[in-house]
N, C-alpha and C positions, 0 to 999 in steps of 0.2 A: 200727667198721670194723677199726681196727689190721692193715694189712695189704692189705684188699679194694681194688681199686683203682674210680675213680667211671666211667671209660668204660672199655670195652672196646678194652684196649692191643693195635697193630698193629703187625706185622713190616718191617722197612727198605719202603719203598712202597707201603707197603698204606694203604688207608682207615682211620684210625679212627672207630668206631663208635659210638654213643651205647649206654645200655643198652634203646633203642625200636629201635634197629638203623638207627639212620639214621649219612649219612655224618656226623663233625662238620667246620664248617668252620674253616678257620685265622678266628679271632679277632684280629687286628693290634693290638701296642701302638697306643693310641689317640695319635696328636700333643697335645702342647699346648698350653692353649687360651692364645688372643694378651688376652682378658680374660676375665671372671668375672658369670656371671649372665646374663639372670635365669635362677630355679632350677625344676627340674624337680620337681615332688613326687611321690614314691614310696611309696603306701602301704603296708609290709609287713602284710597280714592274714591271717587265718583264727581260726572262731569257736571251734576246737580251740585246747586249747590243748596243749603241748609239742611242737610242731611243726618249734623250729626259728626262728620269730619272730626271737626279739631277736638268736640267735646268727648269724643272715641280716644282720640290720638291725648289729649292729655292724662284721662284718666285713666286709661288701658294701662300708659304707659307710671304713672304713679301705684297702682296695683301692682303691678310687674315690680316695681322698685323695691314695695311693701312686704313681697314676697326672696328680698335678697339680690335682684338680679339688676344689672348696671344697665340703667337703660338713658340710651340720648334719643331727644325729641328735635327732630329738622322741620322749623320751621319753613315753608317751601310754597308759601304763598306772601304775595306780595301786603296782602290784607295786615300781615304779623296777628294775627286772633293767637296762634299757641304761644306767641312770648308776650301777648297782653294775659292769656290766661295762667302763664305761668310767673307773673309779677314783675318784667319786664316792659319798660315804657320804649314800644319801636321808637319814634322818631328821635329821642336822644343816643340813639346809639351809633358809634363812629363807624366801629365795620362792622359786618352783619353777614351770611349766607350770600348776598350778591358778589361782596369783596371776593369771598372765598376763591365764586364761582369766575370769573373776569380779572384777578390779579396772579401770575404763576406762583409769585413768591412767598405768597401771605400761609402761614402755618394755620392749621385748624385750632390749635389749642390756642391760639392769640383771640380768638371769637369765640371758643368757649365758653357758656356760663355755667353756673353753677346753681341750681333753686333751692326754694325754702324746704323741699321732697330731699331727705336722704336717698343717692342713690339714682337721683334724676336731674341730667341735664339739658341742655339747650343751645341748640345752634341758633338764633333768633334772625329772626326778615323784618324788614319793612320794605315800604312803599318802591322803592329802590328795585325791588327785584322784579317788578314790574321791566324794567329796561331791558332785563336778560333775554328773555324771550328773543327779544328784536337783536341785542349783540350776539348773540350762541348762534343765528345761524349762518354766519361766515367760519365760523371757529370746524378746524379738523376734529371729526369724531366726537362734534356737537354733542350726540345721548348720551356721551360717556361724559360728561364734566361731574356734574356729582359725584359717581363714582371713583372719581381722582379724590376730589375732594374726602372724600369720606374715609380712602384706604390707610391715612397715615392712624386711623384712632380704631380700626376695625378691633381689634384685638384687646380693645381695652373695655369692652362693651359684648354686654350678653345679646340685648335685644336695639336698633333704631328702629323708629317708629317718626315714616318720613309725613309731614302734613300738608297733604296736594292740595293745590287751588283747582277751585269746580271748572275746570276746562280739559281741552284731550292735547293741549298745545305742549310743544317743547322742554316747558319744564315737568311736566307731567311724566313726558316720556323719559326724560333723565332719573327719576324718577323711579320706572318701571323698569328702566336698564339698570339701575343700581340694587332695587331690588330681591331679595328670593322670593317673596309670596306678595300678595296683595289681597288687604283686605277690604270689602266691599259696605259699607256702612249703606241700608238702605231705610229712607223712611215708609213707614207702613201707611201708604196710601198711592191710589192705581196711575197719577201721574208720571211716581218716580221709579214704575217697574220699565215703563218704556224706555227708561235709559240706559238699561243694565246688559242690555244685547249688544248694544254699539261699546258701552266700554268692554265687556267679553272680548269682540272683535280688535281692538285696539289692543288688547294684554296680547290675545294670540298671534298679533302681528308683532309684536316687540318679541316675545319669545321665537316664534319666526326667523327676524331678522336681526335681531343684536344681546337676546338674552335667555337663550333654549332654560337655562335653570328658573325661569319666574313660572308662579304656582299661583291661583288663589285658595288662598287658604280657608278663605270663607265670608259668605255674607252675612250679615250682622243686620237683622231688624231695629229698628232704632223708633223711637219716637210711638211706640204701642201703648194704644189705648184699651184694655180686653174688654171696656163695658161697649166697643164697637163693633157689630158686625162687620163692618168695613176692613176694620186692623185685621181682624181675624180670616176675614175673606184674602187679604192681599198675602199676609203668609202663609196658607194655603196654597197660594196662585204659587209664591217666589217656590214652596216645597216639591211641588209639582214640576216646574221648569228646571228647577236644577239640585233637585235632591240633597242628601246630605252635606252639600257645599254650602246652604244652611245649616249657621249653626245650631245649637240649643238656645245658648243665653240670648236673653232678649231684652234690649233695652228700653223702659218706660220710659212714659210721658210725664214730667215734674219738674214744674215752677225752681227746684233745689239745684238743677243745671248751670241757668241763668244766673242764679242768686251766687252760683258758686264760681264764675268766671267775675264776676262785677268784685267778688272778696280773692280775685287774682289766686283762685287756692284750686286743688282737684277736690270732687268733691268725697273723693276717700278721707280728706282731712277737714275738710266744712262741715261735712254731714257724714261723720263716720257709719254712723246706725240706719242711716238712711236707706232704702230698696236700693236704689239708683247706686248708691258704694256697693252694696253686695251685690249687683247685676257687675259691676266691674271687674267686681276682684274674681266672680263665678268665669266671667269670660279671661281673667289671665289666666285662671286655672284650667278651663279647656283650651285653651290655646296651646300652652305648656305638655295635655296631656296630648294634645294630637299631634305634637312634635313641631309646631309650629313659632313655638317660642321654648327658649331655655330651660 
């Protein structure tokens, strides 16, 4: 981005406008909440991958934290990108997400961390969880392992925010059985709309067959450039096909992304004044107000 702005900026009393051309509405700092839990789960997915994922799933979820609400980030790709971006080094870690998922015994709060984000924690993966895949499927009621995993901290937690790896395989689907919405991070270019039908198809077969309560909550333009007709063309196209299941907020294109995963920080706390923080914190706030998060 450096520079492009995410909605289309309005004059003293004018409407501002999304870049689908809708009005956007005021968003309200969310009140705070009088306790904690239980927890919403929010799957960030799509089977593309550079989309945007983990840098959704970190900062969403540090916004959300900013905002009072207890939120854990499930690391849930074998890559570990959200516990490198959340200042965790995967390969020295003893247990991890894989443990969890393949040992009966092993307690959640023993893999637990804790980050530099008041308010925000981390289940972390490495390269490890790569094997699951291939062990989970002899395992009884294989889709649900996550959602074991997850049930003993449910309660202690506003919002999880699970971070899928770019495929529609196994842990994906655990994943989408564990839980209530699913959000859709899409980049704004005509590629990455062809892929959006097929994972549709896959939530609707999970809810189908193993998880009637999953919802998506919404899809999320990611990576919008507005000095392109292109960007501007393709959320058009996504407004058209599936309506207000697009959001408002719309996440820019900015080099302060990058910069802010390399300083292992969200970039609510890198670059607090930055568009890209207040594209984040505008998306906890609509989330929040569409009942989608806490």
């Amino acid at each position: 981005m450096s520079g492009t702005s995410e909605q289309v900026t309005a004059g003293p009393g004018e409407q501002r406008l999304d870049p689908a051309g809708r009005p956007v509405p005021d968003f309200p700092v969310p009140a705070p909440l009088a306790a904690h839990g239980p927890a919403r789960v929010i799957a960030m997915c799509n089977q593309k991958g550079g989309v945007g994922k983990t840098t959704t799933t970190i900062n969403l979820g540090a916004a959300l934290a900013e905002y009072g609400r207890r939120v854990l980030v499930v690391d849930f790709d074998p890559q570990g990108a959200a516990s490198v971006g959340l200042g965790t080094s995967p390969h020295e870690l003893d247990t991890t997400i894989y443990n969890l998922l393949m040992e009966r015994g092993l307690d959640v709060r023993e893999v637990l961390r804790s980050t530099a984000v008041e308010n925000l924690d981390l289940l972390p993966a490495n390269i490890d969880l790569s094997a699951a895949e291939v062990q989970l499927v002899g395992e009884v009621a294989r889709e649900s392992v996550l959602s074991r995993v997850l049930r003993p901290v449910m309660d202690e937690y506003d919002v999880v925010l699970v971070d899928c790896q770019p495929s529609l395989g196994l842990l994906t689907v655990n994943a989408l059985t564990a839980a209530h919405g699913v959000l859709i991070p899409l980049e704004c270019e005509f590629f990455a709309l062809r892929g959006v039908a097929l994972l549709v198809e896959t939530i609707e077969k999970v809810r189908d067959r193993l998880n009637p309560r999953l919802q998506v909550d919404g899809i999320l333009a990611t990576m919008f450039d507005s000095r392109t007709l292109h960007a501007r063309e393709v959320v058009a196209r996504v407004h058209e096909a599936f309506g207000d299941t697009l959001l408002h907020t719309v996440i820019g294109r900015t080099v302060k992304f990058p910069d802010a995963t390399v300083a292992a920080e969200p970039i609510t706390s890198y670059a607090p004044n930055h568009p890209g923080a207040a594209a984040y914190r505008q998306l906890a706030r609509e989330l929040v107000a569409r009942g989608d998060a806490a």
